[in-house]
Rosetta silent file (secondary structure, phi, psi, omega in degrees, C-alpha in Angstrom):
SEQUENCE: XXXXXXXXXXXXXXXXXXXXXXXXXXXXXXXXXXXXXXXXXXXXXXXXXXXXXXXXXXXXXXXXXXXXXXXXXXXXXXXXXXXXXXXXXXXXXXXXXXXXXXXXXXXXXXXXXXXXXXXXXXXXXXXXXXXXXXXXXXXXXXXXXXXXXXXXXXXXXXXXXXXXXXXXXXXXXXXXXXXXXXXXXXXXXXXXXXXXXXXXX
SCORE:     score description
SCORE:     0.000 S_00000001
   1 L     0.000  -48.760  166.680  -77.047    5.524  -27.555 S_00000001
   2 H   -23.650  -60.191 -161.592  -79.126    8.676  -28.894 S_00000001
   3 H   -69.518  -59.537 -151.783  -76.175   10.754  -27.622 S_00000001
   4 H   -61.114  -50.925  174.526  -73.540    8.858  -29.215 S_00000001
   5 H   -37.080  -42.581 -172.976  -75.503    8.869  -32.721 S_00000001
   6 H   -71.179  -38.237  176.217  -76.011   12.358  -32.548 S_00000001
   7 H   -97.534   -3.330 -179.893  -72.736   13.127  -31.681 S_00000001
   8 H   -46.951  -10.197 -158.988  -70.650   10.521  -33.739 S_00000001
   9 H  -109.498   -2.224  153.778  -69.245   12.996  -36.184 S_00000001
  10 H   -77.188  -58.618 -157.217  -67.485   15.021  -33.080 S_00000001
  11 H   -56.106  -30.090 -175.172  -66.785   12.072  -31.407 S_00000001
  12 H   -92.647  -18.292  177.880  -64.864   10.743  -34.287 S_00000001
  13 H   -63.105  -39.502  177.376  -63.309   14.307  -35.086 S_00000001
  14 H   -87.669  -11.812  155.376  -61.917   14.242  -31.493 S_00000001
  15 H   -77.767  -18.710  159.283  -60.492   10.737  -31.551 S_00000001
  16 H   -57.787  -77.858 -178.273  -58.880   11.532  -34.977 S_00000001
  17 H   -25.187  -71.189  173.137  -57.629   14.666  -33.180 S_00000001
  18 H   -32.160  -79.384  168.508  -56.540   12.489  -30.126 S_00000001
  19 H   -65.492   -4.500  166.422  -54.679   10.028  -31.888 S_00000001
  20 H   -84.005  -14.866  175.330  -53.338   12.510  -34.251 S_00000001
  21 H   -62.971  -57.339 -153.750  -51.839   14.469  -30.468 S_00000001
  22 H   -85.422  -23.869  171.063  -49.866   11.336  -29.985 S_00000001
  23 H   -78.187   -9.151  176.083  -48.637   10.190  -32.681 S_00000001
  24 H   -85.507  -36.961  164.618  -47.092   13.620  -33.009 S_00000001
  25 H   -55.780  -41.759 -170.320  -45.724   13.736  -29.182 S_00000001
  26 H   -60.287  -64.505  169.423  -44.006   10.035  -29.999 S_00000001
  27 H   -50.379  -15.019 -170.977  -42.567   11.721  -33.309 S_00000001
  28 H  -122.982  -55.811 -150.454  -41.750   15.191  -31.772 S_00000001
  29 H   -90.036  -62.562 -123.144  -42.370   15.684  -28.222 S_00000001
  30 L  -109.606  147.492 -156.409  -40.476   12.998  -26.943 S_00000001
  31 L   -95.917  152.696 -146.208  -36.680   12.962  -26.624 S_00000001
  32 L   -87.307  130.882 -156.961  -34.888   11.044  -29.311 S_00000001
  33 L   -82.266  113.915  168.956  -32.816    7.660  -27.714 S_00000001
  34 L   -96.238  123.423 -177.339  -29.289    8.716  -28.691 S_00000001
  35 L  -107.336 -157.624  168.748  -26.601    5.988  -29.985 S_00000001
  36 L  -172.949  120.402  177.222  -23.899    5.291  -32.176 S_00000001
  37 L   -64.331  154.343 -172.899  -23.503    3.640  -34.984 S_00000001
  38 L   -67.491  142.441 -179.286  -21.449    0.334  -35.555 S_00000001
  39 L  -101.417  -44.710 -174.639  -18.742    1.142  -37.305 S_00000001
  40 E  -170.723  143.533  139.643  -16.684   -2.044  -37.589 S_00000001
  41 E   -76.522  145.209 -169.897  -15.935   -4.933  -35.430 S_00000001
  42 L   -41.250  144.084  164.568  -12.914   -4.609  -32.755 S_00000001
  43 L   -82.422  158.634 -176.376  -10.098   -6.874  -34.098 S_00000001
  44 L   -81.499  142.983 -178.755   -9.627   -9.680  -31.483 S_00000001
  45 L  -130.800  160.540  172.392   -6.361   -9.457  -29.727 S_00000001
  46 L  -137.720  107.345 -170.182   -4.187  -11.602  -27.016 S_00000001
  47 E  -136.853  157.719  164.031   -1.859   -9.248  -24.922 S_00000001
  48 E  -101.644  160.326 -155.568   -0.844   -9.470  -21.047 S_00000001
  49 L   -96.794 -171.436 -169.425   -2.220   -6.875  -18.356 S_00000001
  50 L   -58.925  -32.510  157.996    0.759   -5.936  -15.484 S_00000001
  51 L   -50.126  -21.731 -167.884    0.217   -9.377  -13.775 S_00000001
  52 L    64.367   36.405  163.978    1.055  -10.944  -16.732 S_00000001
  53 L  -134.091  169.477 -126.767   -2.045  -12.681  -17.601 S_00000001
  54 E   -97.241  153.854  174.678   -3.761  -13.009  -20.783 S_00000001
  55 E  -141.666  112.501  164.998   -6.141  -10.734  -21.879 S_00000001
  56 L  -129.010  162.582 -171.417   -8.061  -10.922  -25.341 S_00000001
  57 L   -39.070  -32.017 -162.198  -11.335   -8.605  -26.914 S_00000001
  58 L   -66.702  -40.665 -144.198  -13.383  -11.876  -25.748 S_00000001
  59 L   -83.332   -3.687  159.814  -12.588  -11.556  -22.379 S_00000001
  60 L  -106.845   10.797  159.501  -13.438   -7.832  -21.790 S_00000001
  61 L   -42.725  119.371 -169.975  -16.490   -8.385  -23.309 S_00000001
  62 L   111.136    4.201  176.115  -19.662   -6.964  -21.351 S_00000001
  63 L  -135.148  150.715  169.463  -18.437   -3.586  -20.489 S_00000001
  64 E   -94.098  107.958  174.953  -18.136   -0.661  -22.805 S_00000001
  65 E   -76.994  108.516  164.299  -14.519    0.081  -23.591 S_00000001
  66 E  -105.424  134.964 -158.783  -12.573    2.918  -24.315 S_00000001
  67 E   -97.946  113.191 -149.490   -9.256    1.721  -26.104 S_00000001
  68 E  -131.922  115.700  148.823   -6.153    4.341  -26.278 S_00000001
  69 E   -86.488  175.087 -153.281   -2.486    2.994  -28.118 S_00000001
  70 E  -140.718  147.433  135.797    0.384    4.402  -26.491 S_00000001
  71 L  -136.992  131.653 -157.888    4.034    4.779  -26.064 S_00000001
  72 L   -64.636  -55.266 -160.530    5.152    5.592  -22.027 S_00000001
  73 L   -97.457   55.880  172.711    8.303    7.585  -23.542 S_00000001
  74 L   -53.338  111.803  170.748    5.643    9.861  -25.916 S_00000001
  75 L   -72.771  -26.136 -171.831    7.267   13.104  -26.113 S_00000001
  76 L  -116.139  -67.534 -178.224    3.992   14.868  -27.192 S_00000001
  77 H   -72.072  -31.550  179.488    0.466   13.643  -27.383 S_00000001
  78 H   -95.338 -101.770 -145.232    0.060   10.474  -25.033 S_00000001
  79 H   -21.189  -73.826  177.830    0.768   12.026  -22.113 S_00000001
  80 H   -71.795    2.948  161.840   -1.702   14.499  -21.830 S_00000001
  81 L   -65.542  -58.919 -146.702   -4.455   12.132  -23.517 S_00000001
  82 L   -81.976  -15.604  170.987   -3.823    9.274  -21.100 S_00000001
  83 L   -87.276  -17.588  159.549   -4.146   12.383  -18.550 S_00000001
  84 H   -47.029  -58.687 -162.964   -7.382   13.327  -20.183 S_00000001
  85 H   -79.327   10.920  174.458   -8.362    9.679  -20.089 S_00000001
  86 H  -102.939  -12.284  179.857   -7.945    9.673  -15.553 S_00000001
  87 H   -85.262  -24.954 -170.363  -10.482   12.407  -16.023 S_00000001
  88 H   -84.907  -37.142  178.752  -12.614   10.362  -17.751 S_00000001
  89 H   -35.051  -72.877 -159.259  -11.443    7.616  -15.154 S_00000001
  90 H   -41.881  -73.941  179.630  -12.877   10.073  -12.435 S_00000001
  91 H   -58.533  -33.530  157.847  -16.451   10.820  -13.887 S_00000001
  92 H   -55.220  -38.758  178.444  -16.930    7.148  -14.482 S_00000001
  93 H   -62.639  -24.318  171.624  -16.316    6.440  -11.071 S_00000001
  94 H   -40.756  -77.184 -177.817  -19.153    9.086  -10.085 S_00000001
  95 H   -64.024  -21.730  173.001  -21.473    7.774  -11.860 S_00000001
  96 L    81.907   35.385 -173.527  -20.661    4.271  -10.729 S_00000001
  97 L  -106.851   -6.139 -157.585  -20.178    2.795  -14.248 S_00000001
  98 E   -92.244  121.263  145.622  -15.955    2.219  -13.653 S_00000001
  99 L    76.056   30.265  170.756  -15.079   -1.659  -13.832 S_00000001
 100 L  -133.736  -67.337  153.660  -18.650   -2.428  -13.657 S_00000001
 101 L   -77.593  -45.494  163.197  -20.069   -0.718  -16.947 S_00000001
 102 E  -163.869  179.544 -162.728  -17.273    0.112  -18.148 S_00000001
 103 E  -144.399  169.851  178.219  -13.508    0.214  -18.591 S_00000001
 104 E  -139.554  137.193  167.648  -10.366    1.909  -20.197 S_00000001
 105 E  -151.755  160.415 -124.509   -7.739    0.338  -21.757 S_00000001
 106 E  -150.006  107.891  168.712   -4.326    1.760  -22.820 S_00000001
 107 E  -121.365  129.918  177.815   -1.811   -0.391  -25.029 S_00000001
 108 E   -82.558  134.375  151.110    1.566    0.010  -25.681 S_00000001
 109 L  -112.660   44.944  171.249    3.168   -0.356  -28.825 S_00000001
 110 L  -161.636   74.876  155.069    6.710   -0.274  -27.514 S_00000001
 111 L   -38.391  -74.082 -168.580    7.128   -3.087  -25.320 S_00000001
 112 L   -47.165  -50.456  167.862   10.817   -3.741  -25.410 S_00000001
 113 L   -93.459  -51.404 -148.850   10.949   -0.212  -22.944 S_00000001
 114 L   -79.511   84.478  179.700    7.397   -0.206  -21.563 S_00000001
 115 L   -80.935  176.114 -176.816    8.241   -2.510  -19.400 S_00000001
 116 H   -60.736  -30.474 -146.647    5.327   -3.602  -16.362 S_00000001
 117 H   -93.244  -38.592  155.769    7.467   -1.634  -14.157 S_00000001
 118 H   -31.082  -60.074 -164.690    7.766    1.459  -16.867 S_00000001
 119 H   -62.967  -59.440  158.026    4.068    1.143  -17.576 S_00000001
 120 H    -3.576  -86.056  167.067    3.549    1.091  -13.583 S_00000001
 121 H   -18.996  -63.673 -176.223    5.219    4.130  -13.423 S_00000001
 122 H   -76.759  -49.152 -173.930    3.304    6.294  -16.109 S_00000001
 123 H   -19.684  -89.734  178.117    0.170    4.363  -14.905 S_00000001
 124 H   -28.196  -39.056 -157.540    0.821    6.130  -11.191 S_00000001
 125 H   -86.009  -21.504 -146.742    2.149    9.934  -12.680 S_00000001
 126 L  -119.954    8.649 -176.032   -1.308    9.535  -14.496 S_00000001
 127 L    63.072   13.145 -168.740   -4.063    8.561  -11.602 S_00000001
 128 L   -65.945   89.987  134.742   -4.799    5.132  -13.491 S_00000001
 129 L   -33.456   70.939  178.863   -7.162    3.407  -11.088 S_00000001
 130 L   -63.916    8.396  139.157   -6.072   -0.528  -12.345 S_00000001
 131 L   -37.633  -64.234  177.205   -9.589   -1.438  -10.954 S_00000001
 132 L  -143.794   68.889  163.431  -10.747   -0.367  -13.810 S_00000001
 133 L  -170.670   93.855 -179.072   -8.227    0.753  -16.418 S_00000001
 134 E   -90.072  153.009  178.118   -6.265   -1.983  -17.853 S_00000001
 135 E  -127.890  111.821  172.080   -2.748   -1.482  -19.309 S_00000001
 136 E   -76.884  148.629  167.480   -1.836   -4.379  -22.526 S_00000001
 137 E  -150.952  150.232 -178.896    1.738   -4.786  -23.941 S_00000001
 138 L  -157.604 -169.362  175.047    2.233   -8.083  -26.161 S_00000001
 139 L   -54.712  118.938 -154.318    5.152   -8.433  -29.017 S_00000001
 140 H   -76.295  -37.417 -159.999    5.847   -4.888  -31.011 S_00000001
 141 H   -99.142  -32.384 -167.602    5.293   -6.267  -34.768 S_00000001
 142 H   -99.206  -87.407  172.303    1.888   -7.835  -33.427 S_00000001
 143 H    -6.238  -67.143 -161.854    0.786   -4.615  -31.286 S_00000001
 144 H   -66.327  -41.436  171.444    1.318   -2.393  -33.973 S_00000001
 145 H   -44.805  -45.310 -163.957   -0.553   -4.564  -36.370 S_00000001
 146 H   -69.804  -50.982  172.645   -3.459   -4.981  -33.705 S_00000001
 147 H   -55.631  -30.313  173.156   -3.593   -0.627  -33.772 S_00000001
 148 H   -58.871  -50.066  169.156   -3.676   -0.546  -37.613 S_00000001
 149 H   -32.381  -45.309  173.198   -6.261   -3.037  -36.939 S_00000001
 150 L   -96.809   -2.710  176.630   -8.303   -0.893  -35.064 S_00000001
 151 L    80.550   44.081 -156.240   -7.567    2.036  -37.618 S_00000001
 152 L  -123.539  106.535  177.210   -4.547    3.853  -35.743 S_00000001
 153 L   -91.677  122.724 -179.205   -1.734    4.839  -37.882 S_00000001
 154 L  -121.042  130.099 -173.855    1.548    4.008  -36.508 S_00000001
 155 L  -128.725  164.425  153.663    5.329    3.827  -38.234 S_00000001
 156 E  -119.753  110.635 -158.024    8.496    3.485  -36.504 S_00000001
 157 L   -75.598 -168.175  172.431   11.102    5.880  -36.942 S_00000001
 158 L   -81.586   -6.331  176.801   14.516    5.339  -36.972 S_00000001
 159 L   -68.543  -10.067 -169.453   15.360    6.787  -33.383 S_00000001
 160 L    89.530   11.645 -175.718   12.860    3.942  -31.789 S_00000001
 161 L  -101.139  168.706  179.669    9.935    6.674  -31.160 S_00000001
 162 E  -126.029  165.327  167.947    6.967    5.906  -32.927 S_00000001
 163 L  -116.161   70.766  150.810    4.714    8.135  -34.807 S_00000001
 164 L   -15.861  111.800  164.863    1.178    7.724  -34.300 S_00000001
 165 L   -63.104  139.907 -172.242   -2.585    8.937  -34.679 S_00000001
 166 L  -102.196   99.128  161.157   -3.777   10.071  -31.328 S_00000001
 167 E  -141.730 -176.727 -162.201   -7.170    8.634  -31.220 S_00000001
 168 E  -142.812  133.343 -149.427   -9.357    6.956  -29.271 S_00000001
 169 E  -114.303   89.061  171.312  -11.713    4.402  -29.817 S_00000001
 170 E   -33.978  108.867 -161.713  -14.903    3.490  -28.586 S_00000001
 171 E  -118.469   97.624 -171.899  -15.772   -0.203  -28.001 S_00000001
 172 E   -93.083 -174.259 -157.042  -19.306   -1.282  -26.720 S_00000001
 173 L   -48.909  -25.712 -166.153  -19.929   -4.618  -24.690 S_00000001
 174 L   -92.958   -0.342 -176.623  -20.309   -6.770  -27.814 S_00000001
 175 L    88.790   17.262 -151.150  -17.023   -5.856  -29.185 S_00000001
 176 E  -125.647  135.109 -164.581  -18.196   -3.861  -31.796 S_00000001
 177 E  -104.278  136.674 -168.518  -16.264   -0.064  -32.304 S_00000001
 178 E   -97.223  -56.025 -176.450  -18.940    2.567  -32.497 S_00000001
 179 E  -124.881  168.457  178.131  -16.759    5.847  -32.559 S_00000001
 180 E  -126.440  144.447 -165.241  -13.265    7.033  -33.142 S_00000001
 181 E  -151.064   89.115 -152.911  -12.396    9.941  -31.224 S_00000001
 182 E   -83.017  126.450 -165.982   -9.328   12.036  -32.044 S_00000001
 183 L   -80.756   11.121  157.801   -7.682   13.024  -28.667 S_00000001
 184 L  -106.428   31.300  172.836   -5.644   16.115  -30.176 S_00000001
 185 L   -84.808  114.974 -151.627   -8.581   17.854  -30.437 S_00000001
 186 L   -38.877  -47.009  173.866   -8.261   21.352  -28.446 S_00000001
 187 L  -105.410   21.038  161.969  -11.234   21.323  -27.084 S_00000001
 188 L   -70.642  149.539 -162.610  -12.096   17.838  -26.346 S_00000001
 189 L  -149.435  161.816 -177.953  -12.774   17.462  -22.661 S_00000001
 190 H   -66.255  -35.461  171.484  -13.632   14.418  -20.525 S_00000001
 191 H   -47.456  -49.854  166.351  -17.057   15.179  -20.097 S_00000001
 192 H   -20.735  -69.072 -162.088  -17.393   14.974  -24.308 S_00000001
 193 H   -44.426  -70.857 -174.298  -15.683   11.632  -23.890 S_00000001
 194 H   -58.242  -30.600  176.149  -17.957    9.980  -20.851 S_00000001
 195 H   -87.141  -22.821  160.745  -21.123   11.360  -23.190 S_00000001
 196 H   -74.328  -39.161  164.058  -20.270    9.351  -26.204 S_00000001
 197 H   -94.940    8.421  121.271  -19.634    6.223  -24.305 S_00000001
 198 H   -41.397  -48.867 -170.249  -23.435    6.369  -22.562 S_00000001
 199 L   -55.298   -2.772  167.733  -24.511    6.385  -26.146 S_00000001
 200 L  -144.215   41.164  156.186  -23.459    2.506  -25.798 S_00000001
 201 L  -128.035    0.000    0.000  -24.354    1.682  -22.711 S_00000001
């Protein structure tokens, strides 16, 4: 007891010290839990996968989605995204997060040709594991609506091609879209992709 008395005015200068160590490692030292903010919720949708059975935002709920519009006869930009997005495929499967954790899914807004056997097609030239990457088509005035919806600007010229933003949209489990992610960017790469959707998982 002597000792402590004697010594009280270290003893509290090194537990001041002490708790002044830790609270600085919690604030400093320790590495900072990276996210993404909500942006907006996902609009709800009802479209059919290649089987022809219903699919809406409810029902992929619980996996973190990334959500890509489309059109199979894209002369420029969806092709090598949706070939971007088998790389992305690839490293999910690594990691063991595809069609478990998470999923990719790729909607057309030109139905009337992307037919299942069309979409098939690009699916295959493109490595699309349909484990875990589903591909939606529904009615062309309500598809295009659902991508505006999701903040994807699309027209229709007069030739039947459409003209489109190529981006790509980040969805976590709850339905909720954290990032937008524009897929003509030169130097976007799948790894990029696969590190923003951890940040919601």
């Amino acid at each position: 007891m002597d000792f402590v008395k004697k010594h009280s005015f270290k003893i509290a200068v090194l537990a001041l010290c002490a708790a002044m160590g830790i609270y600085l490692f919690i604030t400093y030292g320790m590495p900072e839990k990276q996210t993404l903010p909500i942006e907006k919720a996902a609009p709800t949708f009802e479209l059919t996968d290649l089987d022809d059975q219903k699919v809406t935002l409810a029902s992929t709920n619980g996996k973190a989605r990334i959500v890509y519009f489309y059109f199979a006869n894209c002369p420029d930009v969806c092709p090598p995204t949706t070939f971007l997005l088998s790389q992305v495929q690839e490293q999910l499967k690594e990691e063991g997060k595809l069609g478990t954790k998470a999923e990719l899914i790729s909607i057309t807004f030109d139905p009337v040709r992307d037919t299942p056997e069309v979409i098939h097609d690009f699916a295959k030239r493109n490595f699309a594991d349909l484990n875990g990457w589903r591909f939606l088509r529904g009615d062309e005035s309500n598809t295009m609506q659902i991508a505006r919806d999701f903040g994807i600007g699309v027209i229709k010229n007069e030739d039947g091609s459409f003209s489109h933003s190529n981006v790509i949209t980040i969805v976590d489990k709850d339905g909720q879209i954290r990032k937008w992610i524009d897929g003509s960017k030169e130097d976007l790469t799948a790894e990029e992709i696969v590190n923003q959707l951890n940040k919601v998982l």
